[in-house]
C-alpha positions as CSV (number, residue, x, y, z in Angstrom):
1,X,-72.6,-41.6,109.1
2,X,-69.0,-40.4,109.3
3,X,-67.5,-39.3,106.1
4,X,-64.1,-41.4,105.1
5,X,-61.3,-40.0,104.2
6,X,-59.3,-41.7,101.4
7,X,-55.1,-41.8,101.8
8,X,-53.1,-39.3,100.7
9,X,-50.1,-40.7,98.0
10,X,-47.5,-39.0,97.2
11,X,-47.0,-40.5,93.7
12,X,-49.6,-41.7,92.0
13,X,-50.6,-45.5,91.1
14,X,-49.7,-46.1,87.5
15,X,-52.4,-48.6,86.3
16,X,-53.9,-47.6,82.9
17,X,-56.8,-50.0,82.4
18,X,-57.1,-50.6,78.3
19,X,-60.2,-52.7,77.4
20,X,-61.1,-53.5,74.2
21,X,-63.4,-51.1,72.3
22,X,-63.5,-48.2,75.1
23,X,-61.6,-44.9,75.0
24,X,-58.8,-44.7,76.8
25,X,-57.5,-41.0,77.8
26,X,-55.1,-40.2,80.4
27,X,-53.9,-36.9,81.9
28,X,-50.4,-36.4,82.3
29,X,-48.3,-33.9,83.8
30,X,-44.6,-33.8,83.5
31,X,-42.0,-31.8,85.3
32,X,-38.7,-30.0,84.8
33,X,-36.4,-31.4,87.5
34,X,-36.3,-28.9,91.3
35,X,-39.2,-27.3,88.5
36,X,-36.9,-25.2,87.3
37,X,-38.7,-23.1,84.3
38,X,-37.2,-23.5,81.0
39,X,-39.8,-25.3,79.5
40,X,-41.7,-22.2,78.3
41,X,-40.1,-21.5,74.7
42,X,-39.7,-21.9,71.0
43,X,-37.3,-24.5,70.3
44,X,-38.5,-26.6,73.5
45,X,-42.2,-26.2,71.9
46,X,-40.9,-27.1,68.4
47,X,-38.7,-30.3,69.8
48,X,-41.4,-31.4,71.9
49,X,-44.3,-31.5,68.9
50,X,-41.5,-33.5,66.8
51,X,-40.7,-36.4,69.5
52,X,-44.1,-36.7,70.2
53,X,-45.2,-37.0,66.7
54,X,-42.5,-39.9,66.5
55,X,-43.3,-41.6,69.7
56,X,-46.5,-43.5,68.3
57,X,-46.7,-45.7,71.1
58,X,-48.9,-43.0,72.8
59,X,-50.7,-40.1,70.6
60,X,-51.0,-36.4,72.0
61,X,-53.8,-34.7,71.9
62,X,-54.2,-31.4,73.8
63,X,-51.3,-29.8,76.1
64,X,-50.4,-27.0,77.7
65,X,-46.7,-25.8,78.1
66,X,-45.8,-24.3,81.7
67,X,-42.6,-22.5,82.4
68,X,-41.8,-25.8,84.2
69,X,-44.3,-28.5,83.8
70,X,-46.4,-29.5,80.9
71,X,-50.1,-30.9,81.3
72,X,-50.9,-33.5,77.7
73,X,-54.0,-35.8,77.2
74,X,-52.7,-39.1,75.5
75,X,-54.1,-42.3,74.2
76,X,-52.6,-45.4,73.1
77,X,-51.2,-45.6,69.6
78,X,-50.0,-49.2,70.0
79,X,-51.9,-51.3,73.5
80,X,-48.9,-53.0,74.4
81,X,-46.4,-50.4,75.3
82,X,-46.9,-49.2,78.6
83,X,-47.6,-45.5,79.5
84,X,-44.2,-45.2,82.0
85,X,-42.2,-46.6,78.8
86,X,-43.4,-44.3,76.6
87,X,-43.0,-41.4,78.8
88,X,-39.0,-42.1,79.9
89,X,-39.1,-42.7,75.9
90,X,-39.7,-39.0,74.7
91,X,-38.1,-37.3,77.9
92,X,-34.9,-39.0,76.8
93,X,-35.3,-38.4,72.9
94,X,-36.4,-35.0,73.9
95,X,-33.4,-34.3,76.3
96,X,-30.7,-35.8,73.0
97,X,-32.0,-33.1,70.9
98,X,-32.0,-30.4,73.3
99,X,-28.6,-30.9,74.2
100,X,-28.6,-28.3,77.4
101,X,-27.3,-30.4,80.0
102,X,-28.8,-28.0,83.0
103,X,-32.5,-28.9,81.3
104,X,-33.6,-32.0,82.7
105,X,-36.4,-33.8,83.3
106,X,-38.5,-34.7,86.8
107,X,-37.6,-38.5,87.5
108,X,-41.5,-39.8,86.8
109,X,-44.7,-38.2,86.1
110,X,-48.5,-37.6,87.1
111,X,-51.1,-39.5,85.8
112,X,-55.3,-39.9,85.5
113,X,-57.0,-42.1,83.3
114,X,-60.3,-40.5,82.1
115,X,-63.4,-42.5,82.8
116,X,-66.5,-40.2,82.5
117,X,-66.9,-37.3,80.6
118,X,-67.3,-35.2,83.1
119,X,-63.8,-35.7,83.9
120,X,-62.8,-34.8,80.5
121,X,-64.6,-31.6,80.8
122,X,-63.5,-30.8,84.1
123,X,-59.7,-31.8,83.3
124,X,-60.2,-29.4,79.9
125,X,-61.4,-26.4,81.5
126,X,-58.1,-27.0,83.7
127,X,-56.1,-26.8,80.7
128,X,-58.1,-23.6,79.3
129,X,-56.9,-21.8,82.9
130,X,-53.5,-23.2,82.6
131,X,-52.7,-22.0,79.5
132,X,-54.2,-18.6,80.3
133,X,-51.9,-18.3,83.9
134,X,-48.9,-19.5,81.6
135,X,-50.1,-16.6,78.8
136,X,-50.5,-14.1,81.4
137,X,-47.0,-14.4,83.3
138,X,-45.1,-15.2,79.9
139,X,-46.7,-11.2,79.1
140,X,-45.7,-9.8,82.4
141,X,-42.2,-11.3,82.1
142,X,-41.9,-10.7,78.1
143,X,-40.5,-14.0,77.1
144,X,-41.5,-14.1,74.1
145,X,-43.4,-17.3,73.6
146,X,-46.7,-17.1,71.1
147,X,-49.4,-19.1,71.5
């Protein structure tokens, strides 16, 4: 029996399935535009917390900030906003307060909705490494951000 091999995309298939009385958790990552790295710091930290907090269409759970991408668990706050309008929703509010016109945002985004939880586990232990590369280079390059 010949093992099949699945096609390669490019960009994923946005399609968040939301059923009635099930969990629903998707894994996003989000990029800085070329991935430039200016993500890592303070005020980008603080101003990200505060737009997401006010964004209720989706809720954040865990995320990890990378010099120039951030990985985020979210869940629906309100099922009939979709995940791509929430999404170009905080980039731009994010992008108004910021107000540094060279910091700009990846047109679209990365995502997997969660459906065992072995995937959660898997997808949180990705995190846990993440945060520990983005620790660990932030140290070598003394930029100052504190987990």
């Amino acid at each position: 029996m010949q093992k099949q091999t699945l096609p390669q995309r490019r960009r994923p298939h946005h399609n968040v399935i939301i059923k009635p009385n099930h969990p629903v958790i998707v894994f996003i990552t989000v990029c800085t535009k070329n991935r430039e790295p200016w993500l890592a710091n303070r005020e980008v930290h603080e101003i990200l917390i505060s737009v997401w907090r006010e964004a209720t269409a989706w809720l954040v759970g865990r995320y990890v900030l990378m010099p120039d991408h951030v990985h985020l668990f979210a869940s629906p706050g309100e099922l009939d906003t979709p995940l791509g309008v929430w999404i170009s929703y905080w980039k731009a509010q994010f992008s108004r307060r910021h107000k540094n016109p060279d910091h700009r945002w990846q047109t679209g985004y990365w995502d997997t909705q969660l459906r065992r939880s072995e995937s959660r586990y898997l997808l949180k232990s990705l995190l846990v490494r993440s945060k520990a590369r983005s620790e660990a280079k932030c140290r070598q390059s003394q930029c100052g951000v504190q987990s």
